[in-house]
ROKOL-999822 format. One record per residue (C-alpha): residue in three letters; x, y, z. Coordinates in steps of 0.05 Angstrom, whole numbers, plus 32768, in hexadecimal, padded with zeros to 4 digits. Layout:
<recs>
ALAXYZ
...
</recs>
This chain:
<recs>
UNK800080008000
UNK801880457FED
UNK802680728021
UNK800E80B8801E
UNK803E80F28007
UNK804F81298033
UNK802F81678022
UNK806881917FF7
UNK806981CC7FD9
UNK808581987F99
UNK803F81777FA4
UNK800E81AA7FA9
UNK802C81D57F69
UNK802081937F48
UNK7FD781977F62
UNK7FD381D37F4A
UNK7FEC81BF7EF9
UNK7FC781857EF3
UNK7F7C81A17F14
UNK7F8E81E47EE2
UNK7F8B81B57EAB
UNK7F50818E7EB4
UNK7F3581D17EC1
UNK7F4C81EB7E7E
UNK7F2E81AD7E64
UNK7EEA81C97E7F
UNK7EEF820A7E62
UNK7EF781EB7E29
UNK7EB581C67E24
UNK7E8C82017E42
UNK7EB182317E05
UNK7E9781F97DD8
UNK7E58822D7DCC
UNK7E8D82617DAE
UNK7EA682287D6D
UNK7E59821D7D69
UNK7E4982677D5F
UNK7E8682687D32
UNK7E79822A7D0B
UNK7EB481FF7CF8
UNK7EE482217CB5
UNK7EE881F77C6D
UNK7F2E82127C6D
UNK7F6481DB7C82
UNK7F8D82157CA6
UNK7F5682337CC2
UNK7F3C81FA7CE0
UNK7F7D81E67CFE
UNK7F80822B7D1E
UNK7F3B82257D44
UNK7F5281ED7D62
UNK7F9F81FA7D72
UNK7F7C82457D8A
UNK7F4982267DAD
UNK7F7781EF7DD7
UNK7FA182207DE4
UNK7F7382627DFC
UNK7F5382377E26
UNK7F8E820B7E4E
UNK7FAE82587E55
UNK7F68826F7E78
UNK7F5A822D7EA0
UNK7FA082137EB0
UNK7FC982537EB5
UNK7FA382787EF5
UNK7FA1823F7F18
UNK7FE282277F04
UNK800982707F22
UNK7FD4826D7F61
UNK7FF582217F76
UNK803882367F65
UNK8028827F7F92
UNK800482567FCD
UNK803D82277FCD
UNK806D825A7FDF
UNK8045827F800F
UNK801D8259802D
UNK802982088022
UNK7FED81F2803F
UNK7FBC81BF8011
UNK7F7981CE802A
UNK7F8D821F8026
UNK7FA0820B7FD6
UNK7F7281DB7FCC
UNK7F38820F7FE6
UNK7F5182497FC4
UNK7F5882197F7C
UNK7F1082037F7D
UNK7EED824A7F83
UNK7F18826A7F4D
UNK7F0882297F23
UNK7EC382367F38
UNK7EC982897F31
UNK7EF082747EE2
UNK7EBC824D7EC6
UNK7E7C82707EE1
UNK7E9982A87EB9
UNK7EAA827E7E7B
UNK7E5E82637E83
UNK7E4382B47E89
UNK7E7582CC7E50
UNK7E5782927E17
UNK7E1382A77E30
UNK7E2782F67E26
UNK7E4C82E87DE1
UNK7E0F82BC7DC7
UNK7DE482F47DCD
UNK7E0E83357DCA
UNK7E4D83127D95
UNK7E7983357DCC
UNK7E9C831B7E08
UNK7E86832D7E56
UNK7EA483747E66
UNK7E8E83917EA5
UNK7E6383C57E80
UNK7E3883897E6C
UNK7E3B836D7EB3
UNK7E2183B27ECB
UNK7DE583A77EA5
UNK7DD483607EC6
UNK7D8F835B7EDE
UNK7D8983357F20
UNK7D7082EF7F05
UNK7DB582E97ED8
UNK7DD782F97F1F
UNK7DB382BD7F39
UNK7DB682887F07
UNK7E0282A07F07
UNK7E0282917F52
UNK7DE382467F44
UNK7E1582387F11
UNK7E4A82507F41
UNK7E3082257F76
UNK7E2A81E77F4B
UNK7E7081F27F31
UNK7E8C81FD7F75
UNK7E7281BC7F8A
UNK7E8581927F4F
UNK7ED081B77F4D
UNK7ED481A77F9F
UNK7EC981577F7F
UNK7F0081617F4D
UNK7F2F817F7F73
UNK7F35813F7FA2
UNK7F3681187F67
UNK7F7481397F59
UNK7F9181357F9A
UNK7F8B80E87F97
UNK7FA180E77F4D
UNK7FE581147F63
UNK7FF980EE7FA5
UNK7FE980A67F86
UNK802F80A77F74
UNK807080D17F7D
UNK806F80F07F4A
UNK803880FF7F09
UNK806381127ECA
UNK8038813D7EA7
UNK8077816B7E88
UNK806681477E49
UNK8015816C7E4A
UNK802B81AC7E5A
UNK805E81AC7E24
UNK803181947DF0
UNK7FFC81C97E09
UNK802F82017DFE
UNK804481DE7DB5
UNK7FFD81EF7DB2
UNK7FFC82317DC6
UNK803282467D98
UNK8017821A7D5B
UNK7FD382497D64
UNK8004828D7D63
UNK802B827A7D2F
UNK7FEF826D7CFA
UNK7FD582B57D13
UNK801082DC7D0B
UNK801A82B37CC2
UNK7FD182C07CB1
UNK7FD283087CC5
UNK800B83197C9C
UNK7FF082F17C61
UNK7FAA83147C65
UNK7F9182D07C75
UNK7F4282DB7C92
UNK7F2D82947CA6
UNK7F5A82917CD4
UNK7F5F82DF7CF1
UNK7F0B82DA7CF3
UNK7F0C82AD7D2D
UNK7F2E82DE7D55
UNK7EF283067D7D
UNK7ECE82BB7D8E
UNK7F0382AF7DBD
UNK7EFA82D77E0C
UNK7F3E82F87E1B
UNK7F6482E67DD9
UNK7F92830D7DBE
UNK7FBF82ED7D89
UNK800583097D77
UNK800F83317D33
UNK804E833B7D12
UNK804283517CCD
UNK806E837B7CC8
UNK80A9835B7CDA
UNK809B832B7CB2
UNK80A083537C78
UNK80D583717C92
UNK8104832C7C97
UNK80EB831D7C4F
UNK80BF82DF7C62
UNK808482FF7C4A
UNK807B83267C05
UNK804F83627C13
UNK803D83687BCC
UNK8031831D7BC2
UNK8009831E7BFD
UNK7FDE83587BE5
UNK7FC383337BA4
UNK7FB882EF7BC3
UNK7F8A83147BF8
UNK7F6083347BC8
UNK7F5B82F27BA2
UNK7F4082D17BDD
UNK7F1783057BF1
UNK7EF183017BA9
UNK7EED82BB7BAE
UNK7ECD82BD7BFB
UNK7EB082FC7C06
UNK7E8682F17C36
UNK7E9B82D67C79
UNK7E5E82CF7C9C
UNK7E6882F07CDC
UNK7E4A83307CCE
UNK7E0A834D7CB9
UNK7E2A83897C97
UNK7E0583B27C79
UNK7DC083967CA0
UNK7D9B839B7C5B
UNK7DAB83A57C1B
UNK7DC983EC7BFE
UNK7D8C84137BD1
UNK7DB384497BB3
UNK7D9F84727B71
UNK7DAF84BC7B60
UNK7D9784E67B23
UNK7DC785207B2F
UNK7E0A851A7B18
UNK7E4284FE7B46
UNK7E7185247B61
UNK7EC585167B6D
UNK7ED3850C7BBB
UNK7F14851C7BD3
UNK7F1A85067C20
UNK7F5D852A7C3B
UNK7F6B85147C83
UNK7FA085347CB3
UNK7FBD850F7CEB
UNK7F9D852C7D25
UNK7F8485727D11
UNK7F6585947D43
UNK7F2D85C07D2B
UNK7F4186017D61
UNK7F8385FE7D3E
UNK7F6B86197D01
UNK7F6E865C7CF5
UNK7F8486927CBF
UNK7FCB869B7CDF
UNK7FE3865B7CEA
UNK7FC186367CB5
UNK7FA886667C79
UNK7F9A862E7C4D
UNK7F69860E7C86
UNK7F4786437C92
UNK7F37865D7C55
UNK7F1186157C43
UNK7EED86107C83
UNK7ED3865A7C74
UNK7EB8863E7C33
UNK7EA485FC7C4C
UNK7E6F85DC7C7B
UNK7E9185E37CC0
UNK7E8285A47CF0
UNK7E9885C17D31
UNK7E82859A7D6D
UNK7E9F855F7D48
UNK7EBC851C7D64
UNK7EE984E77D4A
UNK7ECA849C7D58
UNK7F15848E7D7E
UNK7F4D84B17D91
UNK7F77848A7D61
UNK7F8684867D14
UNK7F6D843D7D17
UNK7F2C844A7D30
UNK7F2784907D18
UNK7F2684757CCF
UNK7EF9843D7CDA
UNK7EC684757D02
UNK7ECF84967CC6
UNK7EBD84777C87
UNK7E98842C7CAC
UNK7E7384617CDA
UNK7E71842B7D0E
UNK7E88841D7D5A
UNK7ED5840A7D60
UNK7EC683D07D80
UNK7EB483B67D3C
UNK7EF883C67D1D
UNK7F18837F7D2D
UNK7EE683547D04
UNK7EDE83867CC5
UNK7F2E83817CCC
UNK7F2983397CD6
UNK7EFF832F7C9C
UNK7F1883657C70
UNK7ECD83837C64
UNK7ED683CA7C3D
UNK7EA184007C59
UNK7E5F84007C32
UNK7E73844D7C21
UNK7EAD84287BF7
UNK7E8183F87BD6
UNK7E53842C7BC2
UNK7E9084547BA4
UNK7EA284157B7A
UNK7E5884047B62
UNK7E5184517B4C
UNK7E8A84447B22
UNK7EC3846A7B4F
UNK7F0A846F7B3F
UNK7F2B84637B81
UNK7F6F847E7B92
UNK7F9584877BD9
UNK7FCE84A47BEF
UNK7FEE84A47C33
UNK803084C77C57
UNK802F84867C85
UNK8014844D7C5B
UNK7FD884297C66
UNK7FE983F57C8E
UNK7FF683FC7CD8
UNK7FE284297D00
UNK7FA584377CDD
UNK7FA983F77CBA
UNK7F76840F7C85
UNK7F8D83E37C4F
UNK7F6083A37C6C
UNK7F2683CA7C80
UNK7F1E840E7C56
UNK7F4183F57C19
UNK7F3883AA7C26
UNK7F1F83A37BDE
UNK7F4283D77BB6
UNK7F7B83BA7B8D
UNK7FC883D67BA7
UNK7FC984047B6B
UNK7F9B84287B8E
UNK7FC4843B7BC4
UNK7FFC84637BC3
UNK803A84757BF5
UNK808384987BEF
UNK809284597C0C
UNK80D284667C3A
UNK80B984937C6B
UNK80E284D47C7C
UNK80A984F77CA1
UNK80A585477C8B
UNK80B585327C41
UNK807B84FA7C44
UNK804A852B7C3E
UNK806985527C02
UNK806C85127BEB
UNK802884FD7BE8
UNK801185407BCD
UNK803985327B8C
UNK802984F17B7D
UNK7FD985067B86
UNK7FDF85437B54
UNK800A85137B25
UNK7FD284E07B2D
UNK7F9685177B22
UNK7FB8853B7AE8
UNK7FCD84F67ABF
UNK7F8584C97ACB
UNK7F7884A27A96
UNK7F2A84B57A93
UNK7F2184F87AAF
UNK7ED584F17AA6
UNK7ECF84B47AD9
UNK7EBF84D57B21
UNK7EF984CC7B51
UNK7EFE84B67B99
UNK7F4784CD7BB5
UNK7F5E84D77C00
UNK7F9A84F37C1A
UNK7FAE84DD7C59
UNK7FE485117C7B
UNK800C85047CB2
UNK803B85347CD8
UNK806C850D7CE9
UNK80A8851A7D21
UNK80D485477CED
UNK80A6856C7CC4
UNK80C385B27CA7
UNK80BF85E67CCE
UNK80BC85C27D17
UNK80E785F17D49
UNK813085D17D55
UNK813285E27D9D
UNK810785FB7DD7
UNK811186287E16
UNK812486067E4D
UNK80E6861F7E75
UNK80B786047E47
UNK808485CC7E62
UNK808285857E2D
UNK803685957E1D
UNK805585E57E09
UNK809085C27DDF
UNK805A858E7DBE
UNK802585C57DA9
UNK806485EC7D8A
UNK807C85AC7D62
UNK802D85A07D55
UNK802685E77D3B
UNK806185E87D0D
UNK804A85A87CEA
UNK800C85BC7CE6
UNK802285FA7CC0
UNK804785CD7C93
UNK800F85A07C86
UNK7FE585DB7C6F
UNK801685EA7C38
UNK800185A87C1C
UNK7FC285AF7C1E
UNK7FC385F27BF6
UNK7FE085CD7BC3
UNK7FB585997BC4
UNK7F7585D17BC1
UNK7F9385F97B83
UNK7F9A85C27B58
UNK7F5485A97B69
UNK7F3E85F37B53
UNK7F7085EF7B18
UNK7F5C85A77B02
UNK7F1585AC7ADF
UNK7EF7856E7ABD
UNK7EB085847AC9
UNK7EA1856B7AFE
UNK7E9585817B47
UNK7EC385697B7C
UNK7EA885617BC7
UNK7EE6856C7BFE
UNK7EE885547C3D
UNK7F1B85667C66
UNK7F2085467CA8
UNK7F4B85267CDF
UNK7F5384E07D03
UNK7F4B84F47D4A
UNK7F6185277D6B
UNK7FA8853B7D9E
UNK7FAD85547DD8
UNK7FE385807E02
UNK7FCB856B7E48
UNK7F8F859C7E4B
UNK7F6B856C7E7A
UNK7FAF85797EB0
UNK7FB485317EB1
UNK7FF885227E90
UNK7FDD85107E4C
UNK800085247E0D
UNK7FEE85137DC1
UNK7FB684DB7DB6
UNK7F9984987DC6
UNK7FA4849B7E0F
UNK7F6284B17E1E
UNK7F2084BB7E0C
UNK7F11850D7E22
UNK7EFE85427DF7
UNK7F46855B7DDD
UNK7F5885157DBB
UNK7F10850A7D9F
UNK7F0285547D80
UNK7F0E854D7D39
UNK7F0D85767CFE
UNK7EDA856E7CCB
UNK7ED385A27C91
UNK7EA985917C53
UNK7EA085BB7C14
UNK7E6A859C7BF0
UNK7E5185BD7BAE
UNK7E1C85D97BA8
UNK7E1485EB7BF7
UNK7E1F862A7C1B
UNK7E5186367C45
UNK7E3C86277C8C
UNK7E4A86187CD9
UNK7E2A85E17CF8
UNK7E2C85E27D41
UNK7E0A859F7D58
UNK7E3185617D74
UNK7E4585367D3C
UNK7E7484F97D26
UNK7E9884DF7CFB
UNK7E67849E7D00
UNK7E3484D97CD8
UNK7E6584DA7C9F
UNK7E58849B7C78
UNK7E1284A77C80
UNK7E1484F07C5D
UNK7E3384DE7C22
UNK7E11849B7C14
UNK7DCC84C87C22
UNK7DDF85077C01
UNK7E0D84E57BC4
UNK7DF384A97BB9
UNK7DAD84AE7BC7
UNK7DAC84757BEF
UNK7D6C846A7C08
UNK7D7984397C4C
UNK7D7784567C89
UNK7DBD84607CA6
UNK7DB2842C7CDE
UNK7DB783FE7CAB
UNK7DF884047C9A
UNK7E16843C7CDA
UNK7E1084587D20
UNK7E08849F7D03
UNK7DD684C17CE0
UNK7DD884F77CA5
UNK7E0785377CBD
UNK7DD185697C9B
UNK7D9D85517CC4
UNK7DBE85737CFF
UNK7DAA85387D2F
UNK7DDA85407D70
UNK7DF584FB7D88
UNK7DDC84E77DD8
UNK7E2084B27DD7
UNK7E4784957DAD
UNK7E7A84637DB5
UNK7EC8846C7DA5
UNK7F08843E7D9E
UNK7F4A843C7DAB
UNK7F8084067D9B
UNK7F6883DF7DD5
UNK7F3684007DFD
UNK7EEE842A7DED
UNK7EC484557E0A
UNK7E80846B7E11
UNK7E7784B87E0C
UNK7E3E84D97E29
UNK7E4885297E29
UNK7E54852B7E67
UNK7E7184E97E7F
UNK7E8E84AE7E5F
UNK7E8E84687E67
UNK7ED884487E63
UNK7EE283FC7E4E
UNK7F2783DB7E51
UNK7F45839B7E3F
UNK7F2C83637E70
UNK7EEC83877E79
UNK7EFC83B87EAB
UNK7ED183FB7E99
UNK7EDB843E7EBC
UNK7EAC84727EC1
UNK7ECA84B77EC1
UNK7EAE850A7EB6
UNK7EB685317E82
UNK7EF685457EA3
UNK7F0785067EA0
UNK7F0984F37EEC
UNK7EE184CD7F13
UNK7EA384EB7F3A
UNK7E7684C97F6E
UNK7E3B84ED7F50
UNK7E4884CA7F0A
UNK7E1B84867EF4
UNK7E0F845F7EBF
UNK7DD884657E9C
UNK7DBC841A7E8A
UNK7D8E84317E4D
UNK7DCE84507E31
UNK7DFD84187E41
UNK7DC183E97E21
UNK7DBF84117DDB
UNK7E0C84107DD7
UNK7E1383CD7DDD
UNK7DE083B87DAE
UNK7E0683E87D7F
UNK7E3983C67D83
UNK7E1B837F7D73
UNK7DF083987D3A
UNK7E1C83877D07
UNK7E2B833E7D1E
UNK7E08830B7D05
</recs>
C-alpha cells in the first residue's frame, strides 16, 4: 500500500498544473457555443487555426490563473486546504464568467465588459449565482479527484502536456501573424469569437525581412476577396443600397490633415484655411469618431462605432460610400504622406477593394518632404487622366510629420512641453497649408466641366494638455481637445454657411450617399449618423481608440478598456460622485454596436 506524500510545496504546484488543465479542458466545452456561432471554415488553414486558436485561448484562460495562484500559494502560504479552497472558487468564479460571456456574445456578438454587466437585470444576477453554486460544488468534487490523482504516486509527469499545449499556443500565433501579413481573412475573421484574444501581428516585419512580398500579397488578396466576398459575419449594409440621381455627378476630393484642429485656423497662420472655410459649409461643434487615425478614418467614411473596426479589418469589407463610388462609375485615386497601411491601416478596410494602382505614396518617408510629395504626384495624376470626362474620387491624406519645414530648431529654456509642442504643431501646420493652396489652385485651374465637391477635414484631433492632466498629442484620451475635428465642405451649388449643432463624422457617409447619390435608405441602414444638413444634434455617440472606446455624452463619458473595465468620468475628464450611467443610453449604444453582426 502506498503511503501518502507529505504535503510540499513540489506537490501542491503540481495540484495546481494538473486541476488548471482539466479546468481549461472545461472552458473549452462551455466556449463550444462560440465555434457554433462561428460555424466551422472550408479552408484547410482556417480550420486548422480554430482549433490550434481554440486549444490554445482556452488552456491559457483555464490553466494559466490557476496555474500562477498554486505556484503563489506555494510560496506563501504551503498549506493544501488554503490552495485547494482558493483553486476551486476561482475555477468556479472562471467558468461562471465563461458561461455569462457565451450567453452575452450570443446575443450582443460582443464579449462581457463591465458596461454590459452594469446593465444586468436582477434575474441574470441570480441564475449567475445558481450556476456559480453548481459549479462550486462540482469543482469542490474535482479538485479531490485531483488530489488523489497527484499523490497516487511520486511524481505525475505531465511536462510532456504542457509542452504540447504551448506547441499549441504558438502553432495558433504563427498562422495569425502569417495570415495577417498575407491578407488572409478565414483565418483573421475568427479573431473577435474568442473572449480576451489578442493574436500577435507582424506584418510589417515581415515585409521588412523579405519573407513576404507586399506587392504579391496585394493581388492575391483581392483575388480572394472576388472569389469570397462575402464572409458571413456581418449584416453590412442591413438592406440593400437604392441609389439613383438625375443631376449630374460631381468630382469629390476628400483632403485630410493629421490632426487639424478647427480653432487653429485662422487668416494669419493658415491663409489658405481660412479662406476655404469662409467659402465653405463650416461644421463647428464637430467630433472625430476616435482620437486616432485608425478609428478616425473608419468614423469617417463606414460612419460606424470603432468597435466595429476589427471585423471590417478582419474581413476586408470596403464602406458602402466606396461601393457606391464604384457602381456610379468612379475613378478612384489615393495618395498618402504615410501610406496606407499602419496606423490607419486603410488599405483593408477603406480601400479593401480598390486595386494598388489606386494608391499612391513617395514611398521612403522623409516627413516635411512627404507632403510636397504627395501634392505632386496628385496634380500629375489630375492633369494626365486618361478620361477627363469620368467623375473622380481622390483623397489626400497629409501628415505633419516630426521635421516638417519651418518647425523652430530650438526653444527657451522656460518654455513648458505642451508650449514647445503647440509651437512645433503651429509651424507644420503652416507648412501644411502651403500644400493645400496648391492643391486648391489647380482644382480652380483644372476645368473639365464638371463640379468638384471638397471636403477638407481631419482624423481626430491633438491636444497640449488643456485638460491640466499631463496629456499631450492624441489617442490617450477621449476629452474634447483630441475629439474636436475639422470639417469644412464646399459643396456646389450651396451657400456659404456655419452650422453650429453637434455633429460627427459618423453624419458624413450619410450626406453624401443622400445628397450625391440619391440614395433613398435611411442611414440606419448602413451608419450611426444621420444627414449633416438636417442639423440633427447627436445625444451620444461612441468613439475608439487602438484599444479602448468610449461613450460620449455632452457632459460625461463612459470609458471601456481592455478586460472590460469601464470608467465613468466628466467632461473634465475626472471622476465625480454626482456622475451615473444612464441605462437607456448604455442600452442604445450597445445595440449599435451589434447592428451590423449577423
Amino acid at each position: 500500500m502506498t503511503e501518502p506524500q507529505p504535503v510540499t510545496r513540489g506537490l501542491l504546484i503540481r495540484w495546481s498544473a494538473w486541476f488548471g488543465i482539466l479546468n481549461a479542458g472545461l472552458f473549452a466545452l462551455i466556449g463550444v457555443r462560440y465555434l457554433l456561432i462561428f460555424g466551422w471554415p472550408d479552408d484547410a488553414l482556417a480550420a486548422l487555426y480554430v482549433a490550434l486558436a481554440y486549444i490554445g485561448q482556452f488552456a491559457v484562460l483555464g490553466y494559466l490563473p490557476l496555474a500562477l495562484l498554486g505556484c503563489l500559494v506555494a510560496l506563501l502560504w504551503p498549506r493544501k486546504a488554503v490552495l485547494l479552497s482558493l483553486g476551486v472558487v476561482a475555477g468556479s468564479f472562471g467558468l461562471s464568467l465563461m458561461v455569462l460571456d457565451t450567453n452575452v456574445f450570443e446575443q450582443y456578438r460582443f464579449h462581457l465588459s463591465a458596461l454590459s454587466v452594469a446593465l444586468f437585470d436582477t434575474s441574470t444576477w441570480v441564475l449567475t449565482g445558481v450556476v456559480f453554486l453548481a459549479l462550486l460544488g462540482f469543482q469542490a468534487m474535482l479538485a479531490g479527484s485531483v488530489w488523489k490523482f497527484v499523490t497516487a504516486r511520486r511524481a505525475r509527469r505531465g511536462g510532456w502536456l504542457a509542452a504540447a499545449l504551448i506547441l499549441v499556443w504558438c502553432g495558433g500565433q504563427g498562422i495569425h501573424i502569417w495570415a495577417d501579413a498575407t491578407a488572409h481573412t478565414a483565418v483573421t475573421g475568427f479573431t473577435r469569437f474568442m473572449p480576451l484574444y489578442f493574436p500577435l501581428k507582424a506584418k510589417r516585419r515581415l515585409a521588412k525581412l523579405g519573407w513576404v512580398d507586399p506587392a504579391e500579397v496585394e493581388k492575391q488578396r483581392l483575388l480572394r476577396r472576388a472569389n469570397a466576398p462575402d464572409s458571413g459575419q456581418l449584416r453590412y449594409p442591413l438592406a440593400p443600397m437604392q441609389c439613383s440621381t438625375d443631376t449630374a455627378l460631381p468630382n469629390i476630393a476628400v483632403i485630410v490633415i493629421d490632426a487639424l484642429r478647427p480653432d487653429r485656423i485662422d487668416a494669419q497662420r493658415t491663409p489658405a484655411l481660412a479662406a476655404f472655410a469662409a467659402e465653405a459649409q463650416q461644421f463647428t461643434d464637430h467630433y472625430s469618431g476616435g482620437n486616432s487615425s485608425r478609428m478616425g478614418f473608419f468614423s469617417l467614411f463606414y460612419g460606424l462605432p470603432s468597435t466595429y473596426w476589427q471585423s471590417f479589418y478582419d474581413l476586408q469589407r470596403p464602406p458602402v460610400l466606396m461601393q457606391q463610388l464604384d457602381a456610379h462609375g468612379y475613378e478612384v485615386m489615393a495618395f498618402s504622406a504615410v501610406g496606407f497601411g499602419s496606423p490607419a491601416q486603410i488599405d483593408r478596410t477603406l480601400f479593401a477593394a480598390t486595386p494598388p494602382t489606386s494608391r499612391r505614396t513617395p514611398g521612403e518617408h522623409t516627413y516635411g518632404s512627404d507632403n510636397s510629395a504627395i501634392t505632386v504626384l496628385w496634380e500629375q495624376w489630375l492633369t494626365q487622366r486618361a478620361d477627363p470626362a469620368r467623375p473622380w474620387f481622390g483623397l489626400l491624406y497629409y501628415d505633419p510629420g516630426k521635421f516638417a519645414v519651418g518647425q523652430p530648431a530650438g526653444f527657451p529654456a522656460e518654455w513648458s512641453e505642451a508650449r514647445k509642442l503647440e509651437a512645433g504643431y503651429m509651424a507644420r501646420l503652416g507648412a501644411n497649408d502651403r500644400e493645400i493652396a496648391a492643391v486648391l489652385a489647380t482644382l480652380d485651374a483644372v476645368d473639365n466641366d464638371r463640379d468638384t465637391l471638397v471636403i477638407i477635414t481631419s482624423d481626430h484631433g491633438y491636444e497640449f494638455d488643456e485638460l491640466g492632466l499631463g496629456y499631450l498629442g492624441h489617442a490617450s484620451n477621449y476629452g474634447e481637445w483630441q475629439l474636436r475635428a475639422t470639417l469644412l465642405m464646399r459643396w456646389p451649388g450651396r451657400e456659404p454657411r456655419i452650422f453650429r449643432h453637434r455633429s460627427a463624422h459618423q453624419d458624413v457617409p450619410a450626406t453624401l450617399l443622400e445628397e450625391v447619390f440619391g440614395c433613398s435608405n435611411p442611414p440606419s441602414d448602413y451608419s450611426s449618423g444621420s444627414n449633416l444638413f438636417a442639423g440633427k444634434e447627436w445625444e451620444w455617440m461612441i468613439a475608439g481608440s487602438y484599444t479602448s472606446h468610449a461613450i460620449v455624452e455632452p457632459g460625461q463619458l463612459v470609458v471601456s478598456y481592455p478586460g472590460g473595465l469601464i470608467e465613468l468620468l466628466g467632461k473634465d475628464y475626472r471622476p465625480d460622485a454626482a456622475l451615473e450611467l444612464h441605462p437607456a443610453v448604455m442600452q442604445e449604444a450597445m445595440s449599435e454596436m451589434r447592428r451590423f453582426f449577423k
